[in-house]
N, C-alpha and C positions, 0 to 999 in steps of 0.2 A: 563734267562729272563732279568737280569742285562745288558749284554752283546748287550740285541738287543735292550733293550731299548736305551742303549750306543750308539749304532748303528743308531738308527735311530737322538741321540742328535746331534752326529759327520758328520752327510748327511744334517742336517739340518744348524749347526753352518756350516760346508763347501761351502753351498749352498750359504750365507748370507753374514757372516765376511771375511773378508782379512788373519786376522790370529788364529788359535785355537791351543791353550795349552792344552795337557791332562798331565793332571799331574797325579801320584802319587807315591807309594812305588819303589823301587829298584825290580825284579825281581817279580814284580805284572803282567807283559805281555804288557804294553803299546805297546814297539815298534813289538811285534807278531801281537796284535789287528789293530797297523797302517799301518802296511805292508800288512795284510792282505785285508784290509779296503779299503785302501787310493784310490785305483785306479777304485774299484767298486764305491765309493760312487762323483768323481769327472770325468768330462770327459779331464783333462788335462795332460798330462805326467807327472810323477812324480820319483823325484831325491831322493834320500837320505845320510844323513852325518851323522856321528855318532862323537862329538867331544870328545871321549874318545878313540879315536884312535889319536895317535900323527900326521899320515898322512891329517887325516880330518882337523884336530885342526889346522897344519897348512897352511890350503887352504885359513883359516879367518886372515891371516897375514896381509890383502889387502879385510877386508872386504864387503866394499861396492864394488869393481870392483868384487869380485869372485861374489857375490847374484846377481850383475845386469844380470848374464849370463842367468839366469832363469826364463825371462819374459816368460807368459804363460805357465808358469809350475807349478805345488806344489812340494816346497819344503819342506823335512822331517826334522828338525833337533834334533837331538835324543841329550837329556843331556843335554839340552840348559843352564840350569843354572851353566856350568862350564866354559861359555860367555857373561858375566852377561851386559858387556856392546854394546852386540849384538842388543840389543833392540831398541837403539838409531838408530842405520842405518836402520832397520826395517821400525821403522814410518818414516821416507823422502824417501824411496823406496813406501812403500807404499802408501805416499802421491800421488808421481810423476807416480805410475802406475792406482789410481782412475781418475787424470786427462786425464790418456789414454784412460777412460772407462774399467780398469781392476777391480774389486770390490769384487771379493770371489776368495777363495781357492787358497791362495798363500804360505801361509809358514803352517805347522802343524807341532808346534814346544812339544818335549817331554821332561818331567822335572821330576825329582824326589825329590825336594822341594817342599813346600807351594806355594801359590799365595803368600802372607803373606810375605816369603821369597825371592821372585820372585817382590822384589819390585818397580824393573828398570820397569818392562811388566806395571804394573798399572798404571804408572807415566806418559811414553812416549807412551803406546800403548793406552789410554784411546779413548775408541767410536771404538777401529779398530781392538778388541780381544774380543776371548768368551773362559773361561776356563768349561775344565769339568774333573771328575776325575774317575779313573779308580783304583776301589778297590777292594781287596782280590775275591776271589771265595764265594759265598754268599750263606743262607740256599735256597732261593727264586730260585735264580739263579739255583743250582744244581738238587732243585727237582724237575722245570720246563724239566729240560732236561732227567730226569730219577725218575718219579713221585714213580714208586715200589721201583726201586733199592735202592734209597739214603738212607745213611746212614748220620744223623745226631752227630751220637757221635765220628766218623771215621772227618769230620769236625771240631768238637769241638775241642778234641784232638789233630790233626794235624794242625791245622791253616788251612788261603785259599790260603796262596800262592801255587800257582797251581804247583812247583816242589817239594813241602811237601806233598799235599794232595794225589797228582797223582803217589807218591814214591811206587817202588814194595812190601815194607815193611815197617814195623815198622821202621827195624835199619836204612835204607837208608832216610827216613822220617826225623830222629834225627840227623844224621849227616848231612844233607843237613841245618837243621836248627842251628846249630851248629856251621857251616862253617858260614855262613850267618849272624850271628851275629859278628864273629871274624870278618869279612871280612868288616862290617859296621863300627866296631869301628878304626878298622885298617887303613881300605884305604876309605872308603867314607863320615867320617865323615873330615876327614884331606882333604881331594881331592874340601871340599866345603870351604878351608879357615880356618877351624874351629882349633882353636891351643889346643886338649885337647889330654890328655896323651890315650892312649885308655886303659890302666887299669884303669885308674880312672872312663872313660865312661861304663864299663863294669861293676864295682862295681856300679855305681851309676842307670844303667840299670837293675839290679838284682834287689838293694834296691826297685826301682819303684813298681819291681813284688811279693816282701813281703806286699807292701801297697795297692795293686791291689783293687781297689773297695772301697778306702778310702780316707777322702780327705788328702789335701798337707799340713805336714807340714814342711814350707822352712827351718824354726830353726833347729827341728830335722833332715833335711836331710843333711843341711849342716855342720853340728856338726857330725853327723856318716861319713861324706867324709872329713871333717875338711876341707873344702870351706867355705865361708861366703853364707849366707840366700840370699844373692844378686846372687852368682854365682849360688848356686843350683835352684832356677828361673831360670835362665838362660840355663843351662842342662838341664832341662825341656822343656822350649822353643823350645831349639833344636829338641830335640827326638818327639817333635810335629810337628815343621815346618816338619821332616821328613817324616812323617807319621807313626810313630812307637807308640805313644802314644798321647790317647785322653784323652782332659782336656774337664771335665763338668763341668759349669758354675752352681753357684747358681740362683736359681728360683730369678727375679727381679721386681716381681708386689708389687702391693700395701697391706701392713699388717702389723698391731702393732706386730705383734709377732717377738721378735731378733730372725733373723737369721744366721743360719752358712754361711760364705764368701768366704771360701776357695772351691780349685775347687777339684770336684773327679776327681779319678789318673785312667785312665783301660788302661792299654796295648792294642792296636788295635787285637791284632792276637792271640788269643789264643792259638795258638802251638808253636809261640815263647814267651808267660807268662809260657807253662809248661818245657821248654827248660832252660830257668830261673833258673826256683824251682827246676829242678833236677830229673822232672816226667817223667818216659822213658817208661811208659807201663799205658795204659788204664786202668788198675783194682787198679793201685799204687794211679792213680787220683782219683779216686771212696773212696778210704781210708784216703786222706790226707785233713787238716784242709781248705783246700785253694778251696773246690769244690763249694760252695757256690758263693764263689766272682767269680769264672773261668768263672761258668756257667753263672751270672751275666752281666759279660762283655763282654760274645761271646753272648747273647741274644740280650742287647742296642746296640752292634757293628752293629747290623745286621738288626737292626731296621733304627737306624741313618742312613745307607749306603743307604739305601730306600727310605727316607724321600726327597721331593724335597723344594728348595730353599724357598717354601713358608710356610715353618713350623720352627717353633723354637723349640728347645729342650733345657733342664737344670734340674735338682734334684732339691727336696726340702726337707731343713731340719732347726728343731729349736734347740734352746739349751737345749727345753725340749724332746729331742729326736722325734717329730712327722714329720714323714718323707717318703718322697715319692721316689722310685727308680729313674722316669724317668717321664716329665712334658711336654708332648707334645703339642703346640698351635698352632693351625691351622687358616687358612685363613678365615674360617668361626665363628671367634671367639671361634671355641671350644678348650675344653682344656682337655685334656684326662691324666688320673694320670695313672700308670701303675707302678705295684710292680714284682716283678720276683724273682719267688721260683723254686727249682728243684726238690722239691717234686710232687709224683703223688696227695698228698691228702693235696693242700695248706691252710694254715691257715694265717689270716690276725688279726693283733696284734691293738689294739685302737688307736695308732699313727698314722697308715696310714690315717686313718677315718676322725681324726680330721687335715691329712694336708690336703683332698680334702674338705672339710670345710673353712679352709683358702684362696684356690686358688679358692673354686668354681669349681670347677670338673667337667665339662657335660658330663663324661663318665671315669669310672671306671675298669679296667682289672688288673688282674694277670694273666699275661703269666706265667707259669708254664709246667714242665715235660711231662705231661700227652698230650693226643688228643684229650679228649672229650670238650664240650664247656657244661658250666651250671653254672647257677644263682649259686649266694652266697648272704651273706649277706649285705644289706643296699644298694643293687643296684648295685652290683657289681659283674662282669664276671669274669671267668674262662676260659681261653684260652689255646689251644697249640702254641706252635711259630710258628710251620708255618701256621696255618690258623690268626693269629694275623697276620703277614705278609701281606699276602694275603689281609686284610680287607684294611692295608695300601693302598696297590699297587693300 
């Protein structure tokens, strides 16, 4: 479902802007989804480059003369953020081909940064880009395409990266994900610039996934890496700009009650948090201290990835512990609290209660394990995730 709804954002952004960015993870599919795409959803011929090939990389030696070859065409440029200052020729190319009357579907550039990251594209391409982003394999996504089949814990466990998920086993699952991380700290955190040892980034990736579902702290992380509180920020940053790791914000409305500041930590991908921890078999997860936050974070992951630009998200907690998983505010001013248990028979502790008292709540759930839907108490639902999803969508 993810995928067509994708589908129809990327025929739309095509149809309208001059340029579109889909960004995200390293071996999430972007460039399978734009090759597949690109040519159904535009009537122009379409080129592709990939600049992590040294042959591609150096066609851009002479920038601007190589792009100008490809009036009336869309061009693909796959990895763009390892030509950071590509940007620039972009907008006077595409200035100079709106005064032609050329106006959509010229470049569809792919990145495995941030926007955020991607900070040349906001600067110079303002009014003449539309970014959208293309995330892991999703519960929504999968059980739209196989409503009996799907398995939600084969998911959980495995992550979405689609050559985890779709692996003929377990062991090829783990080693895929295994490689994938080596291969991150090794060559594509270095390949963005980024001067960090990759055993240091690996430790400090691990660390993340001990604190999984907890919030940040910079002192402690940079004291177990012996970095200063400034750098370990920083590694943080990173491994978010990348898409590897999501930062929650604390809840930012109005209320006398001190609250917590720091941001919770979840690893985006739940098959690489249990690649991490060391979890190589389904039943080891089910056993180990860490099932809790795992489940936690593959639940909000999947929620966020759903959510469109018109909703804000962020946790809420006080010092007197009353705290809410996840703070949804919608365009309709409502504000929906949502706690996430993996048990079939949740229970809801007096904290929660008194933080939708805080924020004003217009709508109360636990997403929890189970599939049935039923009242609880004080106004508050009982959900399974994917009919939660669903209600999203």
């Amino acid at each position: 479902m993810i995928l067509r709804l994708l589908q129809d954002d990327l025929s739309q952004a095509l149809g309208s802007m001059p340029v579109v960015a889909l960004l995200g993870s390293r071996q999430v599919g972007k460039t399978t989804l734009a090759l597949a795409l690109a040519e159904s959803l535009t009537d122009k011929p379409t080129s592709y480059l990939d600049l992590e090939l040294d042959t591609d990389l150096a066609k851009l030696d002479d920038p601007e003369g190589y792009l100008r070859r490809f009036e009336n065409q869309l061009l693909i440029i796959d990895e763009v953020q390892l030509k950071p200052d590509l940007f620039r020729i972009l907008r006077g190319l595409v200035d100079i081909r709106k005064r032609a009357g050329e106006r959509n579907a010229q470049f569809l550039l792919l990145g495995s940064a941030s926007r955020d990251l991607l900070q040349h594209s906001s600067e110079t391409l303002a009014g003449r880009i539309r970014f959208l982003e293309l995330n892991p394999l999703s519960i929504i996504e999968l059980q739209a395409m196989d409503p009996l089949g799907f398995n939600p814990q084969k998911l959980w466990f495995r992550g979405g990266f689609p050559d985890s998920y779709l692996a003929q086993d377990e062991d090829a699952s783990w080693d895929w994900r295994g490689a994938f991380i080596s291969s991150y700290v090794e060559r594509d955190i270095p390949q963005m610039g980024l001067q960090i040892p990759a055993t240091r980034m690996r430790r400090f990736w691990t660390m993340l996934a001990h604190i999984h579902g907890q919030q940040a702290n910079f002192s402690n992380l940079g004291k177990s890496l012996e970095v200063s509180r400034t750098t370990a920020r920083n590694y943080l940053d990173i491994l978010t700009d990348l898409y590897m790791v999501r930062q929650i914000q604390p809840w930012a409305g109005n209320t006398k009650k001190r609250l917590v500041k720091s941001p919770k930590i979840y690893l985006r991908d739940s098959g690489l948090l249990h690649r991490l921890l060391n979890i190589s078999a389904y039943e080891t997860l089910l056993g180990h201290p860490c099932i809790g936050a795992s489940w936690e974070g593959f639940v909000i992951e999947n929620i966020i990835t759903l959510l469109s630009d018109k909703w804000r998200y962020s946790y809420y907690r006080t010092t007197a512990q009353a705290e809410i998983d996840l703070v949804l505010e919608g365009p309709k001013r409502e504000i929906w609290a949502v706690e996430v248990k993996r048990s079939a028979a949740p229970k809801l502790g007096k904290g929660f209660h008194l933080a939708c008292t805080d924020i004003n709540a217009t709508k109360k759930f636990v997403v929890y394990g189970g599939s049935e839907r039923f009242p609880m108490s004080q106004s508050t639902e009982a959900i399974g995730i994917i009919e939660f999803l669903k209600l999203l969508a």
